[in-house]
C-alpha positions as a Markdown table, in Angstrom:
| # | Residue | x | y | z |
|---|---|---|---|---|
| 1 | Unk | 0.0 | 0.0 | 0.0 |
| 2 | Unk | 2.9 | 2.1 | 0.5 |
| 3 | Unk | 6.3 | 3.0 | -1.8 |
| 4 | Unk | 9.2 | 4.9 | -1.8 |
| 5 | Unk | 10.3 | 4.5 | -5.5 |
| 6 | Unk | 12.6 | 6.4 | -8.3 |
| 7 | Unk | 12.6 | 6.8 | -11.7 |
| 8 | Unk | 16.0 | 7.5 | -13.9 |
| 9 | Unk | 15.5 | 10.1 | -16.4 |
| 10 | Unk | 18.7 | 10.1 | -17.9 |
| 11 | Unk | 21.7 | 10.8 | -16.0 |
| 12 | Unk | 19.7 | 11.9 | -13.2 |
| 13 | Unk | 16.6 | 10.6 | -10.3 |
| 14 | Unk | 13.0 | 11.6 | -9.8 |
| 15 | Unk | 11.8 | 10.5 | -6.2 |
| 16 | Unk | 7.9 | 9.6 | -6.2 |
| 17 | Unk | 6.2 | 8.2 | -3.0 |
| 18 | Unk | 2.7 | 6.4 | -3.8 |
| 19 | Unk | 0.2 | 4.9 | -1.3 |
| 20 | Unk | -3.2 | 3.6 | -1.7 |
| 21 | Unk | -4.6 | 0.2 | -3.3 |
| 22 | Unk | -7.4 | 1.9 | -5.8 |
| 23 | Unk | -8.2 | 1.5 | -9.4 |
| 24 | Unk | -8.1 | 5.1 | -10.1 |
| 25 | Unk | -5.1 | 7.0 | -10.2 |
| 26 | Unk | -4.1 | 10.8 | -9.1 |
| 27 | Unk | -0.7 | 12.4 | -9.8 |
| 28 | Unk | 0.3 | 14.8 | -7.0 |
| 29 | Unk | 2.9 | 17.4 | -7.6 |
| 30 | Unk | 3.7 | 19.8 | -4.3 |
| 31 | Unk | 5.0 | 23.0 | -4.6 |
| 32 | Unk | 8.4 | 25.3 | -3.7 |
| 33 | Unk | 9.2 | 23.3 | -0.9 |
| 34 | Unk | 10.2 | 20.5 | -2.8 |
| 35 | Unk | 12.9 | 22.3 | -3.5 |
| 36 | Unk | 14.0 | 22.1 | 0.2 |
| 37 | Unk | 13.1 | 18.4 | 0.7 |
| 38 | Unk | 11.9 | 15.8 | -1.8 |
| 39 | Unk | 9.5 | 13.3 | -0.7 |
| 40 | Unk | 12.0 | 10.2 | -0.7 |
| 41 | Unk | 11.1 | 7.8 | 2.2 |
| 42 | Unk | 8.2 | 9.7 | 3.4 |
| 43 | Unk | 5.3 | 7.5 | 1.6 |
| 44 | Unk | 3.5 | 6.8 | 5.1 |
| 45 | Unk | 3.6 | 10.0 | 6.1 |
| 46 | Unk | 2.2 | 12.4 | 3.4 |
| 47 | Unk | -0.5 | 9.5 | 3.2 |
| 48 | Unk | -2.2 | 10.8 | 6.0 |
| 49 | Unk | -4.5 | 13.6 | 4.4 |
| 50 | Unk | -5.6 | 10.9 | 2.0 |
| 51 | Unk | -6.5 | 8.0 | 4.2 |
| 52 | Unk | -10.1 | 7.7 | 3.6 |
| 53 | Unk | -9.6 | 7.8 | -0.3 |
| 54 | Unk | -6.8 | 5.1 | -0.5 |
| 55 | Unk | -9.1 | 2.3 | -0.9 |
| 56 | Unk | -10.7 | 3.8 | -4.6 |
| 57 | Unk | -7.3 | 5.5 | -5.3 |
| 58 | Unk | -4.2 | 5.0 | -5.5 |
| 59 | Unk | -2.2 | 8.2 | -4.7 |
| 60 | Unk | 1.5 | 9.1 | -6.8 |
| 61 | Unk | 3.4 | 11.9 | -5.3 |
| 62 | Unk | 6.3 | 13.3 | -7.0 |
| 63 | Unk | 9.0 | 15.5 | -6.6 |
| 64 | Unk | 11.1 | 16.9 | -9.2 |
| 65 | Unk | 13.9 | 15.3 | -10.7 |
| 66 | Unk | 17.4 | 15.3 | -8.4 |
| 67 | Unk | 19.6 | 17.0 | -10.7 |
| 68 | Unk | 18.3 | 20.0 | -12.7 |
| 69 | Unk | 20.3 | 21.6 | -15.1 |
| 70 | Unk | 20.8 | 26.1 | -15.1 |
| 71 | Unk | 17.8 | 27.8 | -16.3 |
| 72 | Unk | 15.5 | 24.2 | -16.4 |
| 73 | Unk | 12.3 | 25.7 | -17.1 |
| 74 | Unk | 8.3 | 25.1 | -15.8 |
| 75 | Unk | 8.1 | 23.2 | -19.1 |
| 76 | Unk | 11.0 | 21.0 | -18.9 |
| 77 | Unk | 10.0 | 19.8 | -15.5 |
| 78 | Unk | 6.6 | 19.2 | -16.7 |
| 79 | Unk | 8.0 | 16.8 | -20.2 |
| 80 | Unk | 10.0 | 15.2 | -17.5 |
| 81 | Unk | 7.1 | 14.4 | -15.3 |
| 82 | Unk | 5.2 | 12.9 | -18.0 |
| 83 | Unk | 7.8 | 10.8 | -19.0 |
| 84 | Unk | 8.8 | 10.0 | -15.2 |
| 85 | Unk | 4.5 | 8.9 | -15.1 |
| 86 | Unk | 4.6 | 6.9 | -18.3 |
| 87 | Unk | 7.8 | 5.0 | -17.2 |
| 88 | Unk | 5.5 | 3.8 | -14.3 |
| 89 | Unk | 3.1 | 3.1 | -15.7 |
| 90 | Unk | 0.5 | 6.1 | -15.6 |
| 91 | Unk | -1.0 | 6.7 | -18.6 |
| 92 | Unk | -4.0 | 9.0 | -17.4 |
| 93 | Unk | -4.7 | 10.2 | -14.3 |
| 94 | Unk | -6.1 | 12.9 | -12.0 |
| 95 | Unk | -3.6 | 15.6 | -11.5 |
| 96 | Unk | -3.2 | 17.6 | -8.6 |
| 97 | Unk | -0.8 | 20.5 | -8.2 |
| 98 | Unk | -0.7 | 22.9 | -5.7 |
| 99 | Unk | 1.4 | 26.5 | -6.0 |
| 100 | Unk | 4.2 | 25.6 | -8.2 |
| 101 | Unk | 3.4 | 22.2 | -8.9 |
| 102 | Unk | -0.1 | 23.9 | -10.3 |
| 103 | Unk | 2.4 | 25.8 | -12.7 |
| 104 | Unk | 3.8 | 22.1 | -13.9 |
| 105 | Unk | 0.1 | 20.8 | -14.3 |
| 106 | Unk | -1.3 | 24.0 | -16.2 |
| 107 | Unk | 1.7 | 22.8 | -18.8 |
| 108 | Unk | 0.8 | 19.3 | -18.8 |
| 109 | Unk | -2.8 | 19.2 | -19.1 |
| 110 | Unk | -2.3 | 22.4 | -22.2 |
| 111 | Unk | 1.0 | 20.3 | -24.2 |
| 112 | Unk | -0.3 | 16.5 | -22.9 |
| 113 | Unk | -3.7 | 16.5 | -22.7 |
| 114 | Unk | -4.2 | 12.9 | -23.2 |
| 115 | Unk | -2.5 | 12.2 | -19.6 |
| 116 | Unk | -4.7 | 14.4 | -17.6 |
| 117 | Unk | -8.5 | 13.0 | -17.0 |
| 118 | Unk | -9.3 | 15.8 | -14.6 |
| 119 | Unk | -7.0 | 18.8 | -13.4 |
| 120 | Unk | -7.0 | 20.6 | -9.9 |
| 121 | Unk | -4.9 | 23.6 | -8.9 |
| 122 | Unk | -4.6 | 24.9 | -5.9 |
| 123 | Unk | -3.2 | 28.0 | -5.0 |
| 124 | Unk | -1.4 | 28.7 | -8.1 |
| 125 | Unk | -1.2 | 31.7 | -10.8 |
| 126 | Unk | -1.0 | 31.3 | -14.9 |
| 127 | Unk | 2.3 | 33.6 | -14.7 |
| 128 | Unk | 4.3 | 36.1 | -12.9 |
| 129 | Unk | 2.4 | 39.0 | -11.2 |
| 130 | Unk | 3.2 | 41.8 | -9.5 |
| 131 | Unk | 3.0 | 39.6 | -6.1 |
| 132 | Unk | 4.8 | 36.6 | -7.4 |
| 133 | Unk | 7.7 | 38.8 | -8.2 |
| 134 | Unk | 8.3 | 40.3 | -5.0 |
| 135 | Unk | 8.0 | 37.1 | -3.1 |
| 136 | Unk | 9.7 | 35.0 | -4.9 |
| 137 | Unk | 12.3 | 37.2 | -5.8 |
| 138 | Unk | 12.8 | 38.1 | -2.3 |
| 139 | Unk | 13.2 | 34.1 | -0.9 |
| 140 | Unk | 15.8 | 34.0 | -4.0 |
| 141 | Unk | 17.8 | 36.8 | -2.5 |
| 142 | Unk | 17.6 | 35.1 | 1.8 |
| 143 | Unk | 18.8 | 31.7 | -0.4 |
| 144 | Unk | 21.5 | 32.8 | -1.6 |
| 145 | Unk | 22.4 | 34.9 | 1.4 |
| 146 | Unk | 21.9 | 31.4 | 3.5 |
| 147 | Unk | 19.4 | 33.3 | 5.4 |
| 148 | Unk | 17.7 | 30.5 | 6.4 |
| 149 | Unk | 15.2 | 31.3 | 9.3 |
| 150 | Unk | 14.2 | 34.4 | 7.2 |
| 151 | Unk | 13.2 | 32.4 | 4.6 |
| 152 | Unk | 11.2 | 30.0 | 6.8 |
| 153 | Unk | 9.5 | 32.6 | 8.5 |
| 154 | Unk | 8.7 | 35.0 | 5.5 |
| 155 | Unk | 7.2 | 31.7 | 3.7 |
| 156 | Unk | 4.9 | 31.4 | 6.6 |
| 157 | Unk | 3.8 | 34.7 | 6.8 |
| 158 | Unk | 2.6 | 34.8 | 3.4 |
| 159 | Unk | 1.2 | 31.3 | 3.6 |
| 160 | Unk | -1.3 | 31.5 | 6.6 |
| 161 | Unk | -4.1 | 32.4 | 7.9 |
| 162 | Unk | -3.8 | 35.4 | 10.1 |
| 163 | Unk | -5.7 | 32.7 | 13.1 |
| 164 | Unk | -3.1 | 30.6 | 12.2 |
| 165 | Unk | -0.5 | 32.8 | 12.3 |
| 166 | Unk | -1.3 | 34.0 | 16.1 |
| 167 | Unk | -1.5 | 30.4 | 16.7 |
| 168 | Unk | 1.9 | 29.3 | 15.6 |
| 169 | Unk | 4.3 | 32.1 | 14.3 |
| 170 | Unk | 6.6 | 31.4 | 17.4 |
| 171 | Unk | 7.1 | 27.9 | 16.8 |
| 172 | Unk | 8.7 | 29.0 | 12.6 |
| 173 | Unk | 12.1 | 30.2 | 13.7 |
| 174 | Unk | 12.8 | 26.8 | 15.6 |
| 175 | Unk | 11.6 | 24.6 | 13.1 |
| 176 | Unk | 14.0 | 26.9 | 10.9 |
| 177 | Unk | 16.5 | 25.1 | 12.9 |
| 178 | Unk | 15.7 | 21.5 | 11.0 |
| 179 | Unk | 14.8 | 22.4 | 8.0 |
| 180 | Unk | 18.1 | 23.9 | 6.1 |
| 181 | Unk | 19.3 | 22.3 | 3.4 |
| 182 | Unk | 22.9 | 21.3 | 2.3 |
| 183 | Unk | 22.8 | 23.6 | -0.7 |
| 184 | Unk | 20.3 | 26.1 | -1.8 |
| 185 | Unk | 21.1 | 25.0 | -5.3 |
| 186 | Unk | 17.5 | 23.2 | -6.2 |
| 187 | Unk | 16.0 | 25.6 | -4.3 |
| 188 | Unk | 17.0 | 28.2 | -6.4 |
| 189 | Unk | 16.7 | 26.5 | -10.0 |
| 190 | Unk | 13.0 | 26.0 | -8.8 |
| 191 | Unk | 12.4 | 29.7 | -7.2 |
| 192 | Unk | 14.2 | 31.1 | -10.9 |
| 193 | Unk | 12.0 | 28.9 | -12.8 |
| 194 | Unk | 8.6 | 30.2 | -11.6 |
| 195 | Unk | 10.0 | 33.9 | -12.3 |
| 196 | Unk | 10.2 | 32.9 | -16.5 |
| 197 | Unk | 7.0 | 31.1 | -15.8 |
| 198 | Unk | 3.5 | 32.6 | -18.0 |
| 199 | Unk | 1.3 | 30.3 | -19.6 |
| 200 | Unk | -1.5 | 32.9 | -20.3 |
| 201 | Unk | -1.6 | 32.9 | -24.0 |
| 202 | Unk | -2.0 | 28.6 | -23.8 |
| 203 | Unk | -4.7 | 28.1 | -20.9 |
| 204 | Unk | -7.6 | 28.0 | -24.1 |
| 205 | Unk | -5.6 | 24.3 | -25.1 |
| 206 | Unk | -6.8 | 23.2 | -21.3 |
| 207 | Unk | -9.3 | 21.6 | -22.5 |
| 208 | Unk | -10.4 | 19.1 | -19.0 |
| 209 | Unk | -12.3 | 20.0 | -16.5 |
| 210 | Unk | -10.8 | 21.8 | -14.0 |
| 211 | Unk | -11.2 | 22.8 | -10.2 |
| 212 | Unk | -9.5 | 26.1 | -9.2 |
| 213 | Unk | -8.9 | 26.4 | -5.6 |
| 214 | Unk | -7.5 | 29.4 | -4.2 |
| 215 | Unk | -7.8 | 31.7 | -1.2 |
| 216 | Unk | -9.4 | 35.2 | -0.5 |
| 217 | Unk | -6.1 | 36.5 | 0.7 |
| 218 | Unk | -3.1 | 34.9 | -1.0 |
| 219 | Unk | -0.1 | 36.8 | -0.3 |
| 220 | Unk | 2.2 | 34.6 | -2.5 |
| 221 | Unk | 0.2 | 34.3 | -5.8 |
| 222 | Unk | -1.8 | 37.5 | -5.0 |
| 223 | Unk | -5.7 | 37.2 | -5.0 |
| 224 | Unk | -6.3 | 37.7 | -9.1 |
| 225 | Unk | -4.3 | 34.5 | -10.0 |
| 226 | Unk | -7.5 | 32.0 | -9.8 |
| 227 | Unk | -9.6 | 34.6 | -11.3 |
| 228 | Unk | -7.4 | 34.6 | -14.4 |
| 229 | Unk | -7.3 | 30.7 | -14.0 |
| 230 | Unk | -10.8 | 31.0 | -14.1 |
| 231 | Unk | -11.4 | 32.9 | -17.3 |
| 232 | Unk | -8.5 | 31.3 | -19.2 |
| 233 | Unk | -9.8 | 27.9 | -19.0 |
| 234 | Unk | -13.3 | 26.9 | -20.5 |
| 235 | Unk | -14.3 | 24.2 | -18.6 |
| 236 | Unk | -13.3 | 25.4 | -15.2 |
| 237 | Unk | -15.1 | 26.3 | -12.0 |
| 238 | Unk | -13.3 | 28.4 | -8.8 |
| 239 | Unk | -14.0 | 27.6 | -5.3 |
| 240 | Unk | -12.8 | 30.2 | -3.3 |
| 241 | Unk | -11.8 | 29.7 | 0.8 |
| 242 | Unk | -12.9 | 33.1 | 2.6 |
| 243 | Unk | -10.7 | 34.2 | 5.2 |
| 244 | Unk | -7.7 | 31.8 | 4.0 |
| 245 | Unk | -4.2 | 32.0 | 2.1 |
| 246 | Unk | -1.7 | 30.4 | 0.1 |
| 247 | Unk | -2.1 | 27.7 | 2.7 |
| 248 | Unk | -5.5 | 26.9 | 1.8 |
| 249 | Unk | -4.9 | 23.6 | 1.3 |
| 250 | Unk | -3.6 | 22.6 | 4.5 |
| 251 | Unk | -5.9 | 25.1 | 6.7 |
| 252 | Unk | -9.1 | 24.0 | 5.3 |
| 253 | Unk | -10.2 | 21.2 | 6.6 |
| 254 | Unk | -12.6 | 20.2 | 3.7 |
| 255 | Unk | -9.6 | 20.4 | 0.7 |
| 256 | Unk | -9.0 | 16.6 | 0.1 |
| 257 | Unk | -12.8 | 16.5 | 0.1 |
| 258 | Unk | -13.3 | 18.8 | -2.3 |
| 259 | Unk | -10.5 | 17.4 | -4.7 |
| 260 | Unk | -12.2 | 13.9 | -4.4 |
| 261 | Unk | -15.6 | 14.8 | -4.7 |
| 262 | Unk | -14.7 | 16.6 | -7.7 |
| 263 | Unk | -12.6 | 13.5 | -9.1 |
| 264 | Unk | -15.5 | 11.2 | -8.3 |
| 265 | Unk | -18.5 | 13.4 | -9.9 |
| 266 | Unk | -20.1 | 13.4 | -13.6 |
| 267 | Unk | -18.6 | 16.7 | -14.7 |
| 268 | Unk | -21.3 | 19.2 | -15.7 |
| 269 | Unk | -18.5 | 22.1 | -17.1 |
């Protein structure tokens, strides 16, 4: 029911973790902190937000490939991560991704549509905005600076809920303390790679169904991102979490249901 596996894509690794024992498949591809920590060995754990699902689905989490070359683009990882899929044997599946991993799925379900049976993305933007700029362009700068706790805690701040936030904010700096990595190198390949990132002028060859999840108060992809989603893509509908951020997905305690439910139903868009 559980696997830490690999695929080789050339000279290189992609790490997937998959759990679950159903018939139906959905692809999961995180966002920007893979490129602090991959998901090797962590199958069991990261099943836990699907638990109730594993029985109808099986569940394939990915992270991006181990060794990325300079200026590897949104693109490139997403024509690796259909090859990494087909070498295991996905053909078609559901395909989650969430903040840059949505970035990744926008390009696969638009240049492989055959792969994708139904798309979700969550908290994610079409291209660069004004908001996207500044914050990723100012966790490039703490990265390079090896400004580590910074980093942690300016992610979190933009990620949160404002209840959350008063909740937690003092626990960020210490688990700053077991988080940094050896090298901010993949780090920064990913961060640089969602700054040349704008799909825009493709979203009309999306052609699935698609669920748009977002927040009312994303300070990471700013608040106009899903809207855009929204209009860009024809057979799309936006659910919107009031009061929430960027971390919409792990504050709202209905988001796997949503993602299912939506999975499971006859599409009517």
């Amino acid at each position: 029911m559980y696997k830490n596996g690999c695929v080789t894509l050339d000279n290189t690794e992609m790490y997937y973790a998959s759990f679950g024992s159903g018939d139906k498949k959905l692809v999961v591809l995180p966002g920007l902190s893979d490129g602090l920590a991959t998901v090797k060995g962590k199958a069991r754990m990261l099943s836990m937000p699907y638990s109730k699902y594993l029985g109808d689905y099986t569940v394939y989490m990915f992270s991006r490939k181990n060794d990325m070359p300079e200026g590897y683009s949104i693109k490139d990882m997403a024509d690796d991560q259909v090859r990494a899929m087909k070498s295991i044997g996905i053909d078609r599946a559901y395909l989650l991704g969430v903040s840059q991993g949505g970035m990744i799925a926008q390009c696969i379900a638009a240049y492989y549509p055959e792969t994708v049976s139904k798309l979700i993305l969550a908290v994610t933007a079409p291209g660069v905005n004004a908001v996207v700029e500044k914050a990723v362009s100012g966790w490039i700068g703490m990265a390079e600076k090896g400004e580590h706790t910074a980093l942690m805690v300016d992610t979190a701040e933009r990620m949160y809920s404002e209840g959350y936030l008063r909740k937690y904010r003092r626990v960020f700096p210490l688990l700053a303390k077991f988080t940094k990595p050896s090298s901010y190198d993949r780090f920064l390949k990913n961060t640089r790679a969602i700054l040349n990132f704008d799909l825009r002028g493709e979203l009309s060859k999306i052609s699935c169904p698609t669920l748009i999840i977002a927040g009312s108060d994303d300070r990471t992809v700013g608040n106009d991102a899903a809207s855009e989603l929204n209009a860009g893509i024809s057979r799309s509908e936006l659910l919107v979490y009031k009061g929430l951020g960027h971390g919409a997905f792990e504050e709202a305690k209905d988001f796997y249901d949503r993602v299912f439910g939506f999975c499971g139903r006859e599409t009517d868009i």
